[in-house]
N, C-alpha and C positions, 0 to 999 in steps of 0.2 A: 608330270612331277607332282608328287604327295606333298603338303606341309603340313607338319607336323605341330601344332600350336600345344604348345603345354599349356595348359592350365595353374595358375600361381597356386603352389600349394596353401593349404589352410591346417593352422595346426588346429587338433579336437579340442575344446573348451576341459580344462580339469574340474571334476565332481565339486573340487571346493571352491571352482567360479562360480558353477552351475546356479541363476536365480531358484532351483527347487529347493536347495537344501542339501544336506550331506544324502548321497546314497540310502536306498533301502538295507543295503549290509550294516550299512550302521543304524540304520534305526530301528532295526529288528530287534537287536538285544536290548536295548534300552526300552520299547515294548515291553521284551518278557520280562525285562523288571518289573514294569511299574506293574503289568497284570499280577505275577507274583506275591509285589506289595496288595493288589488291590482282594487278593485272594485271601492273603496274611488278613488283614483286614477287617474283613468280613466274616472269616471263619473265628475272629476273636469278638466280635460284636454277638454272633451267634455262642459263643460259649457262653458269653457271661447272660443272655439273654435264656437261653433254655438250660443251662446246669440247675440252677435254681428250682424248676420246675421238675428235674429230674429226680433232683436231692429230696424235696417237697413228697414226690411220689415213694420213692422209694424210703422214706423215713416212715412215710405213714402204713407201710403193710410193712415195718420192720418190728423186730421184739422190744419188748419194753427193755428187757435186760439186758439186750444185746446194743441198744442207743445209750443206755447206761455207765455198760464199763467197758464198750469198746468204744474205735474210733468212729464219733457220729460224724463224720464226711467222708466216710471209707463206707465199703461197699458193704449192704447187709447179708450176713452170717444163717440168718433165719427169716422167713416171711410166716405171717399171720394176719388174717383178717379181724382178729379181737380188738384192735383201735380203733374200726368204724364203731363198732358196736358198742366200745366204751364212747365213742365222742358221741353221741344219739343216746345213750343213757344217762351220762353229767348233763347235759344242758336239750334243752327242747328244740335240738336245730330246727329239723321240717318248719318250726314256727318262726325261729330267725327269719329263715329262709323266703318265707311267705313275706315277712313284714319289709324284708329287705324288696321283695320284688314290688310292694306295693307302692311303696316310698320312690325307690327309683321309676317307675311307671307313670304315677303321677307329677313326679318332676320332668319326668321327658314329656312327657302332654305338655302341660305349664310351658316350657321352654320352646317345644315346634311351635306352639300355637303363637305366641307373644311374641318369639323370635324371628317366623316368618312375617305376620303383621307390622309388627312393626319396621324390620327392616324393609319390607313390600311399600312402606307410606313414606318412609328418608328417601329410600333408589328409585321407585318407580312415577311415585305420584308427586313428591316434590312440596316442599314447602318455605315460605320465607324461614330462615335460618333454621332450616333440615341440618346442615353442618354445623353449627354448635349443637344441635341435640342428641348428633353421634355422636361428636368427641363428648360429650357429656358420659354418655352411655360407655366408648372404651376408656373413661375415668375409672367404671367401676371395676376394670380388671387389677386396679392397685391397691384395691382396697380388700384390706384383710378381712378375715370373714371376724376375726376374733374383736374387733371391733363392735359387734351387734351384736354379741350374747346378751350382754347384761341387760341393754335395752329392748330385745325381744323377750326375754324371760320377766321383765316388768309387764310388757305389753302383754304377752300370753296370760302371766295370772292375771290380771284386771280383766281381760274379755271371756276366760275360760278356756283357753287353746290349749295350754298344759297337757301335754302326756296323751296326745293325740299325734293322726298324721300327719295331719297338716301342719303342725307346727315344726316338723321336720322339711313337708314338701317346700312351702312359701319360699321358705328361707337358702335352701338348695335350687332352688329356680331362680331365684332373685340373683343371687351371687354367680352364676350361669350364664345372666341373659345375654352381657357386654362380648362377652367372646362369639355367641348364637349370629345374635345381630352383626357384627362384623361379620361372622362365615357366608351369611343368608346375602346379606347386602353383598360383598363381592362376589355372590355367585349372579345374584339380581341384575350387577352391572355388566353381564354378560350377553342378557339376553339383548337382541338389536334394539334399538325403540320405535324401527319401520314394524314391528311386529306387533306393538301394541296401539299405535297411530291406525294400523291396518282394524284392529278391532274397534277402536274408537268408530272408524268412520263406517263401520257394520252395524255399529248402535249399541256395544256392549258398553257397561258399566263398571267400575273400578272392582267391582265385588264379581262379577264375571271375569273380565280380567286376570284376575287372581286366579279363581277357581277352573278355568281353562287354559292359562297357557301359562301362570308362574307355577303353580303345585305341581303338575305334570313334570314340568321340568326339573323340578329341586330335590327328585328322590336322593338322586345320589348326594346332596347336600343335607338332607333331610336322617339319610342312617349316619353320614359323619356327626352330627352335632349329634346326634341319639349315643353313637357309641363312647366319641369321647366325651360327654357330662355322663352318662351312665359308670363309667369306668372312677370316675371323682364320686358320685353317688353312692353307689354299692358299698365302697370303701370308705365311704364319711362317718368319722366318730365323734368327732366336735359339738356336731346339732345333736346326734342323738345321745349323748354321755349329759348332754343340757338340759333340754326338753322332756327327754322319755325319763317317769319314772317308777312306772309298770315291769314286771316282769312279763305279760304279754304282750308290749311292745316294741321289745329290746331287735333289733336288727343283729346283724352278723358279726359285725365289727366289736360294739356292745355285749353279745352273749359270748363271745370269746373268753370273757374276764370268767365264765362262769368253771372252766378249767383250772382257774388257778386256784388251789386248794389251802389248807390252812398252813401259819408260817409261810408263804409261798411260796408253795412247793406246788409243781406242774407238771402235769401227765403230758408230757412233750409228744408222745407218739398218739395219744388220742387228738391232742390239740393239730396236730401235721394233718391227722385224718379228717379233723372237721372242717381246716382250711382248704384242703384238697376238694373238699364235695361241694364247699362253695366256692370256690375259685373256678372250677370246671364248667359250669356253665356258661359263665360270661367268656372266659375261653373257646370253649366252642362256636359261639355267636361270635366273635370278634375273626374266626379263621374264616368265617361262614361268609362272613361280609364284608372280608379287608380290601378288596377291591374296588367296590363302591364307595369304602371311606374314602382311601388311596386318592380315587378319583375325585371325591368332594374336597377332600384337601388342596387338592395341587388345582382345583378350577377356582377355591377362595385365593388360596394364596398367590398365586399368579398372578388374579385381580388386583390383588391389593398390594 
């Protein structure tokens, strides 16, 4: 004889007991929303990020007549290359151009140099109240630059700085350093300190140290701080609208003014075109190396 033992039924648990959550049916569409929005999004960050650079382009091999009396943010009617050629004959770009690279060159020297060192002696090597002498140091990101015209332009005429480079570099490196210094220092506090304990007990020196296993390491921290103070550099008019006051050693920003003609009245399409030819460059570097900034950003700021 068989028996037959039932088993007490179980009813199935419904979706919206379920400890996971509602179903993947449901949460697919509200997925494709948020991707949707996150598309919307991004595609409107990139409009307003390269329209500009489009309009930029296309203004500058547009006709002068045609930016004139039609619609200048409508599409152009005619191209011509006669706006480079007039913006290289109003004003001495090639020599902007040069004085801008010198200026920014020397201040990103000035800044790696000062801004590794000195963040290298707060993070690594340590000292009684290292930590008031950074916050000291990120005190100067609040402080306006317009503050220290009037007293670097007394300081410059008494010593003879006047209407040179340096009296643009100093002052652009100086007001630089506090943001350097933080990047360099929270990348510094990344590295282990079994790593430099390790060298200590090998016999190396703080200045070995440095030059072996912190500068190796801080490239990619080293093009961040390079490209963003270069990007505030290049485009600084403040120091040099102060200090310069040579015609050869007017920067980019500065020879600009040299388009605007009498009454002022302005060659719009040559002016587009001289902005285009210095704008391209640092452009191109900055697509050349976004990665490694990318990178140096997101290892400071994590840190800190």
């Amino acid at each position: 004889m068989t028996l037959n033992v039932l088993a007490p039924s179980r009813t199935a648990p419904s979706h919206d007991d379920s400890p996971w959550g509602p179903p993947p049916s449901r949460q697919r569409p509200r997925r494709d929303i948020y991707r949707f929005l996150n598309r919307v999004l991004v595609g409107l960050l990139v409009l307003v990020q390269v329209y500009p650079l489009l309009w930029l382009l296309m203004t500058s091999v547009r006709d002068e007549r045609d930016f004139a009396t039609g619609n200048p943010f409508g599409l152009p009617r005619s191209f011509t290359l006669d706006n480079f050629s007039r913006a290289f004959g109003v004003g001495n770009l090639w020599r902007y151009i040069l004085n801008s690279f010198i200026v920014t060159a020397g201040a990103d020297l000035l800044i790696v140099v000062c801004g590794m060192m000195g963040a290298y002696a707060l993070t690594v090597l340590g000292f009684r109240l290292s930590g008031v002498v950074r916050g000291m140091f990120l005190l100067g990101v609040i402080v306006p630059v317009q503050v220290a015209l009037v007293p670097l332009f007394i300081d410059y005429s008494k010593i003879g700085l006047l209407d040179t480079y340096q009296s643009m570099v100093i002052p652009l490196a100086g007001f630089s350093l506090p943001m350097s210094i933080y990047l360099f220092s929270s990348f510094f506090g990344y590295i282990p300190r079994e790593t430099y304990e390790a060298a200590s007990l090998d016999g190396a020196g703080p200045y070995r140290v440095f030059a072996r296993i912190t500068l190796p390491l801080s490239v990619n921290t080293v093009v961040t701080v390079v490209m963003v103070n270069s990007i505030f550099i290049w485009n600084d008019f403040i120091f040099a609208n102060t200090f310069v006051l040579s015609e050869n050693l007017k920067t980019i920003p500065l020879g600009l003014q040299n388009y605007i003609g009498a009454m002022g009245k302005t060659d719009w399409t040559a002016t587009f075109a001289a902005v285009c030819v210095t704008v391209t460059p640092l452009l191109l570097v900055f697509l050349v190396l976004n990665k490694a900034m990318i990178y140096g950003l997101e290892s400071g700021a994590n840190k800190g």
